[in-house]
N, C-alpha and C positions, 0 to 999 in steps of 0.2 A: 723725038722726046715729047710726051704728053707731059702739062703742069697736073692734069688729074688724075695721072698712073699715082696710084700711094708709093710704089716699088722705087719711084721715080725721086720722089723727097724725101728729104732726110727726118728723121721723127724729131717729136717736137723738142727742144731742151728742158731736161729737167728743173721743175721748179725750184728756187732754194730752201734745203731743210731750215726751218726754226729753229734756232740755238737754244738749247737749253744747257749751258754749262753757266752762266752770269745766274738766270736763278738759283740753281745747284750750289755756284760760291756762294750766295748770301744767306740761302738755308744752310749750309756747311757752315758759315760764319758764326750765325745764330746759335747754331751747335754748339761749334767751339767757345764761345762767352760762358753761353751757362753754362756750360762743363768743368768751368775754371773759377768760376764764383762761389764762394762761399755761399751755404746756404742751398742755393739755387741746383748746385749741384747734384744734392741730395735728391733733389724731383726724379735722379736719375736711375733712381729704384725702382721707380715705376715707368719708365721711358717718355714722359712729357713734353722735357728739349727736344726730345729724338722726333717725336712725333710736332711735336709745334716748327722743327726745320723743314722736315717734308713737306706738308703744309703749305709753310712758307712759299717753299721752291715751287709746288706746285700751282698754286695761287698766282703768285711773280709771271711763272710761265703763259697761264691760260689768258691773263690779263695784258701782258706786253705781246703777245701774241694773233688774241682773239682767236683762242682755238678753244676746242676742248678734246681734253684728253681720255682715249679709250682706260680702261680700269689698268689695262697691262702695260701702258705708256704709263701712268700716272704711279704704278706701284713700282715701275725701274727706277723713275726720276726720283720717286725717293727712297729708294733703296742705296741707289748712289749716291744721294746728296748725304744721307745719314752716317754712311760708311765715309764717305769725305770730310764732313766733320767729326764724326767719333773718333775717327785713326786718328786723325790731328793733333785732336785733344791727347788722345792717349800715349803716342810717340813724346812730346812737351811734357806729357806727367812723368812719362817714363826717365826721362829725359832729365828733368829738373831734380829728379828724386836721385838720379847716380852722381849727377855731378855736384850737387848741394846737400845731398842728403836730406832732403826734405820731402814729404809726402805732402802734397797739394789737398787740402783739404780735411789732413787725417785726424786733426784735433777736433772739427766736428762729425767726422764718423765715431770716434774713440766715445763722444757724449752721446750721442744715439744708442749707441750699441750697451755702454753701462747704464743708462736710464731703463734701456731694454730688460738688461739682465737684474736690474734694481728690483722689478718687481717678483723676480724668481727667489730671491733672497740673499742675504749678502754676503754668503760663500758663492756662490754664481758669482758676483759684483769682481770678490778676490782674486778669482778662478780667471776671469776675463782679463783684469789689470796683467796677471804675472804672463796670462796668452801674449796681452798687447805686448807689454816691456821685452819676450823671449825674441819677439819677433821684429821690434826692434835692430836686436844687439843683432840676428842672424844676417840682417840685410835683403837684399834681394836676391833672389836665385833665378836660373835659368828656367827650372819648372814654372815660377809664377808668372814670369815672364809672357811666358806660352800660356798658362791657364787665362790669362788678362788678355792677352791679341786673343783668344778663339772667344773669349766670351763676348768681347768688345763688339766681334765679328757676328757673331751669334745674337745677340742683343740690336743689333745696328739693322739686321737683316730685318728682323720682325717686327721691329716699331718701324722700320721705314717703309714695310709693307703694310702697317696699318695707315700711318700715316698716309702712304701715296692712294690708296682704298678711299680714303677718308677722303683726299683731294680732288679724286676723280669723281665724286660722286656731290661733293659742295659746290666747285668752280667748272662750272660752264659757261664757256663764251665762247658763238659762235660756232661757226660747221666743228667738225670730228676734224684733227688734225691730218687723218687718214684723205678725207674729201676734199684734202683743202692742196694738197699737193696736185 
């Protein structure tokens, strides 16, 4: 038995992956707050949380790490981190709205949305009011249900791929997480 046959040794152990699920929960976390805040929530029109969790996770990582993340590492981790907090958010909204009957937030969409239609004129305004109130009395239904989980899903995917884009290309530290294994 030669020690220098390669055939002869066993190969090396693999090094241990970097975790990134601890970043992923506090991006996810971050999500979850502003998505339940008044106010703040509303950023959610234009996906800001969504993108400011990713971000986050992504930043968390390359720093507790000392890596940096190729674009397509950085665009999964916040794709998942977004989709991990947006469901969250969304199941607890869904949630809170069947068993209390209350919509999380709905009193400042109901004012966005008439300030909106305030400037079309105030048949628009009426028109809105008897929408909001029908919709009210009808509840929630199965179809919206499903229209909310795919958009939630649809929405989560593409800010969190901006986001994780946006990550990969601000936080560098250190070799490519690739190299470092």
């Amino acid at each position: 038995m030669d020690p220098t046959d390669p055939s002869t040794n066993p190969p090396p152990a693999p090094l241990e992956e970097p975790d990134d699920f601890k970043p992923m929960l506090i991006g996810a976390a971050l999500i979850f707050v502003m998505s339940v805040v008044p106010y703040v929530s509303l950023l959610g029109c234009c996906c800001l949380p969504h993108i400011a969790g990713a971000l986050l996770a992504v930043h968390l990582f390359t720093k507790w790490n000392r890596l940096t993340l190729t674009s397509g590492e950085a665009i999964k981790l916040g794709i998942l981190t977004v989709l991990l907090g947006a469901m969250a958010a969304w199941a607890v909204a869904v949630a809170w709205q069947l068993i209390f009957g209350y919509q999380l937030n709905m009193k400042q969409v109901e004012a966005l949305m008439l300030k909106i239609y305030s400037h079309f004129g105030p048949q628009f305004v009426d028109k809105a009011r008897e929408a909001m109130e029908a919709q009210k009395q009808k509840g929630v239904t199965l179809s919206q249900l499903l229209i909310g989980l795919c958009a939630t899903v649809v929405v989560s995917a593409i800010s969190g791929l901006i986001g994780g884009a946006l990550g990969a290309a601000l936080f560098k530290r250190g070799p490519a997480k690739d190299q470092a294994s």
